[in-house]
N, C-alpha and C positions, 0 to 999 in steps of 0.2 A: 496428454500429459502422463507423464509416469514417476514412479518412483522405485525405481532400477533396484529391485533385490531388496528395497528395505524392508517390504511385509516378512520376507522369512527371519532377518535380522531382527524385526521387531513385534514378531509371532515365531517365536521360533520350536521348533515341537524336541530339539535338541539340543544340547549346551556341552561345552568341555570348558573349565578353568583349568590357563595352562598357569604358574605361579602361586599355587595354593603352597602350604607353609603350616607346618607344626609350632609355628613360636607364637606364644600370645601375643595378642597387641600388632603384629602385623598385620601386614593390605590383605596380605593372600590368606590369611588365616581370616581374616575379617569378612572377608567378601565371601569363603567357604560357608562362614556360619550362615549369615544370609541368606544366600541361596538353597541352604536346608532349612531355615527355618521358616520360608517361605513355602515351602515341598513343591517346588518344581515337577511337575507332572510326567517331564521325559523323560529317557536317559541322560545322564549326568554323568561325565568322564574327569578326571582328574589327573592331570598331567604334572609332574614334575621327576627330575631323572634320579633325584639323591635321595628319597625317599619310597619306601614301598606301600606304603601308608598314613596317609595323615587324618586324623579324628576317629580312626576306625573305618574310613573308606580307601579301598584298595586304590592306588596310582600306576599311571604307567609313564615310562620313558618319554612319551612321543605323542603325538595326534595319532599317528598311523598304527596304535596297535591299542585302538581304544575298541577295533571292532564296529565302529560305526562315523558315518559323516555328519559331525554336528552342525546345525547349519547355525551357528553362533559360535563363537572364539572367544572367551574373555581370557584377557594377558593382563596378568599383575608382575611378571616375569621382569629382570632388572634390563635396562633400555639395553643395554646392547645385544642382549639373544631376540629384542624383537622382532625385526626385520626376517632373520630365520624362521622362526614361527608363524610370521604371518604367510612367506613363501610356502611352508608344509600347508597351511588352513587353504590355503589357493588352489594347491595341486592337490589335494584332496577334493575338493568341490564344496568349501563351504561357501556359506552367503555373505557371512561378515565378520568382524569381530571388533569389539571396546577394548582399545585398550587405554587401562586405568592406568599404567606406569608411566612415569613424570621422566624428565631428564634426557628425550630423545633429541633434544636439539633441533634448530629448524634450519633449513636453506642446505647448499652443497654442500655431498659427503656425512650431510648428520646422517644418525639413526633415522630419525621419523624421513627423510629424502627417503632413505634405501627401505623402507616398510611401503613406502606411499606407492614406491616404484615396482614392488612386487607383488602390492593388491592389485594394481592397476593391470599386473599382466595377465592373472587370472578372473577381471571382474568381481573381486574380494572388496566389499565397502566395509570402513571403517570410520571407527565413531571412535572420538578421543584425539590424541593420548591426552595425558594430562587433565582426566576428569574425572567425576565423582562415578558416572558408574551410568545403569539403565535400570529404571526399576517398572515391571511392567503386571501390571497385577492378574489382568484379564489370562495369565499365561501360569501364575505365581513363579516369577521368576523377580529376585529381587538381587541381581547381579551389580551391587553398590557397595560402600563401605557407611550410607545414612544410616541412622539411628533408629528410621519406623520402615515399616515395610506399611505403603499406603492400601488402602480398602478399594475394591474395583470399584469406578465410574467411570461418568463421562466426561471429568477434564483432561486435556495433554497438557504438559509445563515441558519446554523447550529452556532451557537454560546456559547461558555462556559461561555461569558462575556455580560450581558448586557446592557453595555455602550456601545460596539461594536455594538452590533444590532443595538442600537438606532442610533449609530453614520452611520452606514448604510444606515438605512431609511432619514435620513435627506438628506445626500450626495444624494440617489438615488432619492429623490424626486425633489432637482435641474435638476438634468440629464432626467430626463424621463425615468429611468430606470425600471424597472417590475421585480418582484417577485411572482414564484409559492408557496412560506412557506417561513416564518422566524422561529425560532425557536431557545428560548435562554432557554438552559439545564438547569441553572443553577446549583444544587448540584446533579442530575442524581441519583435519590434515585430509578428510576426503569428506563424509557426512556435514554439509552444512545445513544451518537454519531454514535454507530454501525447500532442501532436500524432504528436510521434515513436516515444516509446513505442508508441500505436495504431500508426505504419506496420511498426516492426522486431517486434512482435508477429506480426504475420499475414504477413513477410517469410520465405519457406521457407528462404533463404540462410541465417539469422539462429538461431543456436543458443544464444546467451546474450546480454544486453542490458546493458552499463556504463555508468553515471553519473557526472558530476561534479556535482553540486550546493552551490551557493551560498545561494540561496535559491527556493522557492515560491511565484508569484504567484499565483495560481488552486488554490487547495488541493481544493478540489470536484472541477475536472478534470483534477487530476493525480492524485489517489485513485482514481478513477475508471478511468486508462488504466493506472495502476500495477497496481489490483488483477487488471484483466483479462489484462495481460502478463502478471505473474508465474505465472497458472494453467498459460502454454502453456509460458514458458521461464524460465529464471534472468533475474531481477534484482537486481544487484549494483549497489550506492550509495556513495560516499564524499563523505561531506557536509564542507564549510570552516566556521570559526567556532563551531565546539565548544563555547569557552568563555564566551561571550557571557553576559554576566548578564542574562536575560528576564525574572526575575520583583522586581527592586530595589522595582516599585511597587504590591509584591501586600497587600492587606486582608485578607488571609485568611492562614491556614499552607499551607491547600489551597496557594493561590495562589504561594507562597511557594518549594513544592516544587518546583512544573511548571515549570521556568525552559526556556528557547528551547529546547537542542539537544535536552530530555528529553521534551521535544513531540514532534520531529522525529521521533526512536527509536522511538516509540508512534505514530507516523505510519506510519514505512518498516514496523515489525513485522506492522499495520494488512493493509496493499498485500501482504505477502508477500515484499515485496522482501529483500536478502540486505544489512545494512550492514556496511562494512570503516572503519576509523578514520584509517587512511593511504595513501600511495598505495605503498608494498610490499607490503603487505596485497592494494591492487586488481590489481598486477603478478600476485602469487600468487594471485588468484581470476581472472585471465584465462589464467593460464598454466595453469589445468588446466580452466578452463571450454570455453578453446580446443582441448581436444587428448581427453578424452575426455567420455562421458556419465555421468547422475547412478548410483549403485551401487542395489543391491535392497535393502540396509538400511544399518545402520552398523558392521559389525563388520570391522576391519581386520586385515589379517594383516600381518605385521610378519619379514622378514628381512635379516639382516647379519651382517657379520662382527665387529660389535662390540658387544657386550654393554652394555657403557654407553650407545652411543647408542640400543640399541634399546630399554633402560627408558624414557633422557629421553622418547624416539617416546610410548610406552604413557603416562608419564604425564600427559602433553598430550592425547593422546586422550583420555585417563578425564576430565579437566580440563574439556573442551572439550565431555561428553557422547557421546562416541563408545563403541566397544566393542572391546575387544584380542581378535580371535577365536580360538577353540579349535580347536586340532585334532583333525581328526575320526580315530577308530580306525586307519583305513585309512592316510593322511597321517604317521602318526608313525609306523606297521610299515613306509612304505617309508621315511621317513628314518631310523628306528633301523640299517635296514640300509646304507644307502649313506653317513652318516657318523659321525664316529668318534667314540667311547662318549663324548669330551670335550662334545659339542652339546647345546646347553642342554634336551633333553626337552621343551618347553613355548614358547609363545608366551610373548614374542617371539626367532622361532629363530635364537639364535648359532650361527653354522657355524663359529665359532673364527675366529681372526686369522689363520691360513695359508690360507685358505679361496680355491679355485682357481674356474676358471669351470666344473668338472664338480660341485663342490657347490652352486652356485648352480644350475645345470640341476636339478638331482636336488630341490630346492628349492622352484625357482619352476613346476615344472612338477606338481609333487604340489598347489603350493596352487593354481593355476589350475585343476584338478582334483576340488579339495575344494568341495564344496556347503555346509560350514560357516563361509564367508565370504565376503564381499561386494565385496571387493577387496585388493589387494596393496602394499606399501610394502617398494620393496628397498634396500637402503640400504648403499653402501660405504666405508669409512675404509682410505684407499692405505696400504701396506706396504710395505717394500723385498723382501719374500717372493717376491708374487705382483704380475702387471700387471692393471691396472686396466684397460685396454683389451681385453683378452681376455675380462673380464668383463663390460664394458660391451655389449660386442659379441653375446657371447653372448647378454644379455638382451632387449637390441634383437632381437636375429632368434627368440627366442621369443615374443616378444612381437605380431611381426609374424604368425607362424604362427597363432597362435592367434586374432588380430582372420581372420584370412583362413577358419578352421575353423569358427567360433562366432558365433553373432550373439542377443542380444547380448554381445559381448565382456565378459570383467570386464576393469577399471578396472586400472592399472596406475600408480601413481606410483614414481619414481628419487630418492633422496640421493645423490650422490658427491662426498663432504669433499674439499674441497682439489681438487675434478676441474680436469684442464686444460680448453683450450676444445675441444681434438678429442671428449672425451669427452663435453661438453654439444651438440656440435654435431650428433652421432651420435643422443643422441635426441632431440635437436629434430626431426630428419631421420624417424626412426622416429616419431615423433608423441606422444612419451612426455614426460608431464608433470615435469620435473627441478628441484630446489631446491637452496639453499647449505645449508639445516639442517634438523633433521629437524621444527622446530619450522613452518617454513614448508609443510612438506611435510604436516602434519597439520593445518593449517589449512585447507590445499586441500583435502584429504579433507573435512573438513568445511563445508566450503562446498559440495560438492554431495549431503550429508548434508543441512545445513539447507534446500534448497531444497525438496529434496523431502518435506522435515516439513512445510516451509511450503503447498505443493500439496495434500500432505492436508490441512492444517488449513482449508485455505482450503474445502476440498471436505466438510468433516464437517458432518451434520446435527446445529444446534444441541439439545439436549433443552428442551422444552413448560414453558412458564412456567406453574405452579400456576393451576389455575382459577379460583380463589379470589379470585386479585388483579385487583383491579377496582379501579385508581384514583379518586376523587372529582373531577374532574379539573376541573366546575364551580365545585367548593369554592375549590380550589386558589387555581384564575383569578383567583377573587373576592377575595380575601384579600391578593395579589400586586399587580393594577392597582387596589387601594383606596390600596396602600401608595404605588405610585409614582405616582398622581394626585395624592397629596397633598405628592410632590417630596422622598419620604425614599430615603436611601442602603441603610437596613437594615429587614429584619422586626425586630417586640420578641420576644421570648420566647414570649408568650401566642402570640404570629400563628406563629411558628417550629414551635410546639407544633400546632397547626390545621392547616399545611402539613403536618407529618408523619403527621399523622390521618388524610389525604385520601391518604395514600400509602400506611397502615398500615405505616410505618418505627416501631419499638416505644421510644416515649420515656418517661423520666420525669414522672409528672404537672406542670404547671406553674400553680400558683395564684397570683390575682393579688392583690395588696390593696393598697387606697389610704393604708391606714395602719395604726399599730401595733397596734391594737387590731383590726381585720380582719385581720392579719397571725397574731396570736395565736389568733384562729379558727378562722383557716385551718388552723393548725396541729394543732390539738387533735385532729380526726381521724386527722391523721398520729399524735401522738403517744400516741393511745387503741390503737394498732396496737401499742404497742412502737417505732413508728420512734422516729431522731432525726431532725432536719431540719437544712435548708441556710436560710439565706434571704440574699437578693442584690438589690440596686438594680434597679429596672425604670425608666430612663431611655432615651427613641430617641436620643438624644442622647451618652449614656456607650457606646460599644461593648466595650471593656476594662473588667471592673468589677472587676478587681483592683485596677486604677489610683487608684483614688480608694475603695480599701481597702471596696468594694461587697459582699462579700461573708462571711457569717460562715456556719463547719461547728459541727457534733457539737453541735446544740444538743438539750434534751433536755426543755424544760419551757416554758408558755404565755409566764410570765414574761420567762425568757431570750429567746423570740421576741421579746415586746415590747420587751422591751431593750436587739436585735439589728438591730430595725428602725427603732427613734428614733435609733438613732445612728449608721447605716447611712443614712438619709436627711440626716443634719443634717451627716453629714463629704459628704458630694456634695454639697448645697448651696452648703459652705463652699467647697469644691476645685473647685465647677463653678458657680458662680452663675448663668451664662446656660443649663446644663440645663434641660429639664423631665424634674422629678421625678412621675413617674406612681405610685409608690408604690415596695412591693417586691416579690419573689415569694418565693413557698414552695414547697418542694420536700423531697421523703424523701429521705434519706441513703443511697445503693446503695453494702452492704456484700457487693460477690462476691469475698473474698480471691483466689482463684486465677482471675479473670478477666484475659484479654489487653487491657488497649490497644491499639485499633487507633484511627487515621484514616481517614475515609473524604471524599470532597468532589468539588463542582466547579469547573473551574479555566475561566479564560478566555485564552482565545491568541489575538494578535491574526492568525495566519494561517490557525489552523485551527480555530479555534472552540471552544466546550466540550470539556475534558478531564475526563475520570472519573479521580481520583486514589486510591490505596489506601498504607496503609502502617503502618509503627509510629506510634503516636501517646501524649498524653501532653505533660506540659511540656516534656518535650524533643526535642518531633520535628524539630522542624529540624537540630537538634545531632546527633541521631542517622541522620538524612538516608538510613532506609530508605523506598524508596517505588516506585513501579511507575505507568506510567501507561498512557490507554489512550481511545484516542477514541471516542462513543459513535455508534452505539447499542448494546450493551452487551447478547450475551445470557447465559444461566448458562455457559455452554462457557468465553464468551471473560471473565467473572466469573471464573472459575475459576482462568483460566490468567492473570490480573491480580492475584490472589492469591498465587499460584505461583512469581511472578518475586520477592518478598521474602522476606529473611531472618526474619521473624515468622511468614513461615508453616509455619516446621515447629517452632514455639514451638507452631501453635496443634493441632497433634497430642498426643497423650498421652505422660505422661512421668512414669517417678517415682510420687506420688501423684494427680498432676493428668490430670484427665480431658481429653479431644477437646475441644476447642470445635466447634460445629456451623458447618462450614463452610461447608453449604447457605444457613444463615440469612445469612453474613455474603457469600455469593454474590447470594444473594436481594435484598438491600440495595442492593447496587452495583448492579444492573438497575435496581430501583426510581428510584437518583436518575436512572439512565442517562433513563429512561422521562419523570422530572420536567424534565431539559434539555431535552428535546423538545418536552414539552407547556407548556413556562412558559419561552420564551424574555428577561424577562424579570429571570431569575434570572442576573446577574453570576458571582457565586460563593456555593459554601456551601463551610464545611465542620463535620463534626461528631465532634468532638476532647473525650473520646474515647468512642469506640464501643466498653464492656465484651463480649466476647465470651469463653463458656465455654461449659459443656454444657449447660446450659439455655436458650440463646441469646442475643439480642444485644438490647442497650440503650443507647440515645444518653443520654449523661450530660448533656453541654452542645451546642448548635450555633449557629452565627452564618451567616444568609440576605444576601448584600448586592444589593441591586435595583438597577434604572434603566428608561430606555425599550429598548424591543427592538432590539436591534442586526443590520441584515439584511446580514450580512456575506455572502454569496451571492446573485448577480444568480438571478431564477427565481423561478417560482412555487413555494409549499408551504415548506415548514422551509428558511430561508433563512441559520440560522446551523450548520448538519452540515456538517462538510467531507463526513463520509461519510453522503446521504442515508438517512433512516429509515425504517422500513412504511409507508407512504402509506396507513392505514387510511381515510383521506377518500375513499377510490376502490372502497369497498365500495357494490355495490348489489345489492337485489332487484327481476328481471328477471318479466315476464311475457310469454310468448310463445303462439305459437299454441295453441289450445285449452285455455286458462287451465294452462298447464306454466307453473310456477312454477320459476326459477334464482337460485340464487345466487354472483352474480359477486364475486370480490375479488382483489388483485393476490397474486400467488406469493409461497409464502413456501421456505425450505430444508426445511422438514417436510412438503411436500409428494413430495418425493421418491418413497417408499412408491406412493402415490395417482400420480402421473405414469407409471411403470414399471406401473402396473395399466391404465390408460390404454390406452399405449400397445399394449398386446398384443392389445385390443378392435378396433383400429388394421387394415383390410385390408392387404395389401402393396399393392396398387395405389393405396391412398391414401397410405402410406408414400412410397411414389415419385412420388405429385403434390408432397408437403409437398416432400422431402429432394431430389427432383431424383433419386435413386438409390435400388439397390433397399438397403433395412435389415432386416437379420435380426436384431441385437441391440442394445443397449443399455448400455453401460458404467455400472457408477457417477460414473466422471470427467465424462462427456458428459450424463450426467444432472443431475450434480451445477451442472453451466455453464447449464444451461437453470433451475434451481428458484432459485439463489442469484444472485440480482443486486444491485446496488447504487441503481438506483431511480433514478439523477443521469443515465444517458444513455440506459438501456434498460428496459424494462417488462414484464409479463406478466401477464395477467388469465386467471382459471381458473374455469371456471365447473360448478358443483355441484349436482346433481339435488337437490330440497330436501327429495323425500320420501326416494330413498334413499339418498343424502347420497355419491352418487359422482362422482368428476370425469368430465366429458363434452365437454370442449371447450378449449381454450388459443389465445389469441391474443396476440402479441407486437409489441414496437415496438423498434428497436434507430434511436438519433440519428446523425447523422453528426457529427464533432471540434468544427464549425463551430454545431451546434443548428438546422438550417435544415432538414434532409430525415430524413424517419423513413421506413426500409422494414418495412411489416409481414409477417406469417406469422399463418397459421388453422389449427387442425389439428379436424375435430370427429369424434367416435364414426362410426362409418362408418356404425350400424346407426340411427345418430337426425339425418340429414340431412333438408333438405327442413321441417324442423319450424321455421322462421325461427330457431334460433339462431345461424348462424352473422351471418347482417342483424343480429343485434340485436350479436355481439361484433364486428362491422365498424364499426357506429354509436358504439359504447363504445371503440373504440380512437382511433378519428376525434376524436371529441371529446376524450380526453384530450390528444391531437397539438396540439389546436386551446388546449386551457387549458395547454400549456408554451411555445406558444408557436413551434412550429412553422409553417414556412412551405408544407408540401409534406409528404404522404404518398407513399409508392412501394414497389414490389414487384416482383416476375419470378415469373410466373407461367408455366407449361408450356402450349404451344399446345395441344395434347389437352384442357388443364381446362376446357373450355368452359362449367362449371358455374359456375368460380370467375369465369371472365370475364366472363359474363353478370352475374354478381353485382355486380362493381367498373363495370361501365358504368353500371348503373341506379344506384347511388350517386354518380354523375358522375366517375370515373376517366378518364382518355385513357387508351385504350388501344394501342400502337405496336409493333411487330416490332421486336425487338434486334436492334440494327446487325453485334454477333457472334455470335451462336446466332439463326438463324432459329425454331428449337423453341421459344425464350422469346417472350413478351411482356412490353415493361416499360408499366405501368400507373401511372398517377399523375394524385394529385387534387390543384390547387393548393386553400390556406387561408386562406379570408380572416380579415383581421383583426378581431375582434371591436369 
């Protein structure tokens, strides 16, 4: 992963504003004072051509006669000299430039086309136009037109909105809050939100990561940087436009459900990211994202002096998923003693309403103490008894002891009702997370709660999809581009029925007949069963066969079929005369009283592609509007937990006389369609309303397929409509190498994990220390977990497996940079089976994958010592070059041609 130029753009040790301006009240005068009142550390250049000075700092003409190459650009300059300027910042050799000027226009022939097209030629990134600025503190560069220049820390705030940032910096300069980068995109003519996310990821300043989001242009590479931030730090999101009606022109229910923000939500979930709904919400997840770290689990301890607010506290936490923590043995023998018999016994501990700053000590210092929680919530409601600043104070300076004693610290949040500002300022000072209620205050806790669910989820090994299942996948195809060659909107029933055969999703028979007397035929099997039957209009034409009163139940005899089909065709005729009437179907009546309704479908978005939808289903699903969604590809884990998130699912446990429904089955289902978006791009939407499920399993009653041509909503080679790329099973191969050694290659999957950790222990340390650069003793789950689990869209890994003893013996990896133009690789193979041409043959297999995504350049750093690895990379045509910072390195690189 990279993030191509942005460190010098976003540490930049140089600056020129070209548009600075002697008139009060303008940009360029405005962003000048800034940036001096900030005292920016480098040199500082000032461009403009009709001026020889403005504020008392000499100007010049030009870039080119500043004497130096800034490697930062800011343009307040009016839109049409942009383009110009950023050409001069290019051919110069700068890194990047903001520009804050509005009015460049967008698409062929604007301003911001011919700027975009002359960064591009020189590898010039640009951030802007049309934004509020960069304000970067750890540099003192406050290159904006905001109103605070914020105090160094460890938040980033990414913003699509410049009002937002500014609104930011103002809130955060009450609080004493800190910022490692602000950063307002504005129109994202080259620097987008992916871009960023990649730099404040791997940015060490950078301890949690804020969002403002508008909207998503590039869903592929913003999943992509989201999913990989969020492993290292928090990401917190507050999306605009909530209410947006997305789905007004959906054909389906599926479709119907999945309206814009309900995407988005199954989007952030997706990433790991953290969403908040407002911006008090994002205030109260930076004010404690800023000040401490995430806790070891979720059980909160809880002390005050008021009894009432410390239930409301508990039952927001229970609410929210958290845990009220217990006290442990020891913890309530020494409070039993130090206060008085009135204290509530129990979480959460009332120390009574006269409660001094020695019961809080006596308090806060037994639960800091206690191993049976995770962190603390102290909480005060003022009294005219005792002062509030004595106790404020007091906990401040415990609180300080104990970060200076312990490491890691536990977590520490403050309430003080009604507090004045001395006593917020105290722990602001102290670094102690403080709210107005105890509701915000539980919130926060939970937000570094959920992140760190969200880190393991992100990190858990999915469980092995049944061996069994082995899509038809030729079938499928077939059945699919017969339909939409011949320029139909929908599969009929029969073809709906064949698709799901090819899937083994467990449907109701579906027979066809052209008329009433084949109709009555058809049924007679059914009805030698004891069934009843259905029978229903088979028109491609009728999608709705209610509508034209298509369909007749609880039929019980050949006659009645015949009966049900003469006159089921002749009211369609009548009600649809330009139909074709292809006959009707027959179908057995599924009598499972105590089975759930459920929906199941795929939805189509136009920003992020196929959506897996789950929910209540039945005629009333809309009305009942349970639903969960969830972008694919879709394994049992994340099945499960899309399950999970609706109110049906704990319908579909046992209760009463009613048994479990089998959950696996209706898990299994939702992979399968996950599996059919993938391999049949084709497919629009489905959905299959409703899908009976009980303890016998699950049964599509009815489903409606609607087709078109393939939509390649992603630039790129392979599945061009996954926001979040899927197993590249196309990149399986069988390898033959020296002395007829037979390998089998295929890209990583998270189940490999196991096999990786066995791997590596085969691993000498001295080859440890060629791969790693260092020496490695061990192996985390988390860091194993980052190497097995990829997302496929910028990074790769091919593993290659002895085939007679079926062990992994080799890994080679490809990681792109932001831009898709340079991939560095990494080879790791069995110490004990070098020399045997594998590692040629996984150099040659990495090469070529680079070459079919489309890469322009391979590259690597290799250790001067490797001289095995260097020999290798020359004879495959590599340059090889001495890094210009580490003499020990070699950087190696094969240019690509284009095929």
């Amino acid at each position: 992963m990279s993030n191509y130029r942005l460190s010098s753009l976003l540490s930049p040790r140089s600056v020129a504003l070209v548009g600075a301006s002697p008139r009060p009240n303008s940009l360029g005068r405005a962003i000048l004072n800034n940036i001096s009142a900030a005292q920016f550390h480098g040199p500082l250049g000032i461009v403009n051509p009709r001026y020889s000075e403005i504020g008392g700092a000499a100007t010049k003409r030009k870039l080119a006669e500043l004497g130096f190459v800034p490697d930062l650009v800011i343009i307040t300059a009016p839109a049409r000299t942009v383009p110009a300027i950023v050409a001069e910042a290019g051919q110069l050799g700068a890194a990047g430039a903001v520009i804050i000027s509005t009015g460049l226009g967008r698409g062929a022939g604007s301003f911001a086309e011919a700027a975009e097209r002359a960064a591009r030629a020189h590898g010039l990134r640009l951030i802007g136009p049309n934004c509020l600025g960069v304000m970067l503190p750890a540099v003192h560069l406050n290159a904006s037109f905001a109103a605070h220049m914020p105090r160094a820390g460890h938040l980033a705030l990414i913003s699509q909105s410049g009002a937002i940032a500014a609104g930011m910096v103002d809130w955060a300069a009450e609080k004493s809050i800190g910022f490692s980068g602000i950063v307002s995109i504005g129109d994202q003519l080259d620097v987008d939100i992916a871009d960023l996310l990649d730099h404040f990821a791997l940015d060490t300043q950078t301890r949690a990561i804020l969002l403002y989001i508008e909207a998503v242009r590039d869903a592929r590479k913003f999943m992509s940087a989201a999913r990989a931030a969020a492993r290292i730090k928090p990401v917190v999101v507050v999306k605009s436009g909530r209410m947006a009606q997305g789905a007004k022109a959906a054909a389906t229910h599926t479709g119907a459900l999945a309206g814009a923000d309900a995407v988005y939500d199954a989007a952030f979930r997706r990433a790991g990211a953290l969403r908040v709904f407002d911006l008090r919400e994002l205030f109260d997840c930076a004010e404690t994202l800023g000040r401490i770290a995430a806790p070891r689990g979720k059980r909160l301890a809880i002390v005050t002096n008021g009894g009432g607010i410390g239930v409301l506290a508990v039952d927001r936490l229970v609410e929210l998923g958290g845990i009220s923590a217990a006290l442990s043995p020891a913890t309530k023998k020494t409070l039993d003693a130090a206060l008085p018999d009135t204290w509530s016994g129990a979480s959460p501990i009332d120390l009574v309403g006269d409660a001094d700053a020695a019961r809080y000590t006596v308090a806060l210092e037994a639960l800091l103490a206690d191993p049976d929680n995770d962190a603390i919530l102290v909480m005060n409601v003022q009294t005219s008894i005792t002062g509030t600043s004595d106790i404020s104070s007091t906990v401040a300076r415990i609180v300080s002891e104990h970060r200076a004693a312990q490491a890691p610290p536990k977590p520490v949040l403050a309430v003080w009702v009604g507090a004045e500002d001395g006593v917020t300022r105290m722990f602001d000072a102290a670094g102690i997370p403080n709210y107005p209620t105890e509701d915000d205050a539980v919130r926060g806790f939970m937000h570094l709660v959920q992140h760190r669910e969200a880190v393991a989820a992100l990190s858990e090994v999915p469980p092995s999809l049944p061996k069994d299942f082995a899509p038809d996948v030729a079938a499928a195809r077939r059945i699919v581009e017969t339909a939409v060659a011949e320029g139909r909107l929908w599969l009929d029933p029969v073809e709906v029925k064949a698709l799901f055969d090819a899937y083994q999703i467990p449907m109701l028979p579906v027979l066809a007949a052209a008329d009433a007397e084949q109709a009555a035929s058809q049924a007679s099997a059914l009805l030698a069963q004891g069934l009843t039957v259905v029978v229903k209009i088979l028109s491609r034409d009728i999608t709705h066969k209610s509508d034209v009163g298509g369909v007749v139940l609880n039929l019980t005899s050949a006659d009645a079929v015949r009966a049900a089909a003469t006159e089921i065709m002749a009211r369609a005729r009548m009600l649809r005369p330009q139909a074709r009437i292809a006959g009707v179907i027959v179908q057995p009546m599924m009598v499972r009283p105590k089975a759930r309704e459920l929906i199941l479908g795929i939805a189509a978005d136009p920003t992020f592609g196929p959506v897996i939808v789950f929910g209540h289903g039945g005629v009333g699903v809309e009305v009942i509007d349970d639903k969960a969604l969830s972008l694919p590809p879709l394994d049992l884990k994340l099945a499960h937990d899309l399950i999970g998130r609706t109110r049906i699912a704990r319908l579909l446990r046992s209760y009463r006389d009613v048994a479990a429904a089998r959950t696996d089955e209706i898990a299994l289902t939702l992979v399968k369609l996950s599996q059919m978006a993938a391999d049949l791009p084709q497919i629009h939407e489905l959905d299959i309303n409703p899908l009976l499920a009980d303890e016998h399993g699950v049964v599509a009653l009815d489903a409606r397929v609607a087709i078109g041509p393939e939509v390649r909503q992603f630039a790129g080679p392979g599945n061009a409509h996954f926001a979040v790329r899927p197993y590249p099973a196309q990149w399986q191969r069988h390898l033959l190498v020296k002395d007829g050694w037979r390998v089998y290659v295929r890209p990583i999957r998270p189940d490999d994990e196991a096999a990786l950790q066995g791997f590596l222990k085969q691993i000498s340390r001295q080859d440890l220390r060629l791969r790693f650069f260092a020496a490695m003793k061990e192996f985390s789950h988390p860091f194993i977990a980052r190497l097995t689990q990829l997302d496929y869209a910028r990074a790769m890994a091919f593993v290659a497996i002895d085939e007679a003893s079926e062990e992994l013996i080799g890994v080679v990896r490809l990681h792109s940079d932001s831009i898709y133009e340079n991939g560095e690789f990494a080879i790791l193979l069995r110490s004990d089976l070098k020399g045997k041409g594998l590692g040629w043959a996984l150099m040659q297999l990495i090469i070529d994958y680079a070459h079919a995504e489309g890469l322009k350049q391979v590259s690597g750093k290799v250790l001067r010592e490797n001289v095995v690895m260097l020999a290798m990379c020359r004879a495959l045509g590599f340059a090889v070059h001495t890094d210009p910072d580490d003499s020990d390195l070699c950087d190696v690189k094969l240019a690509l041609k284009k095929p």
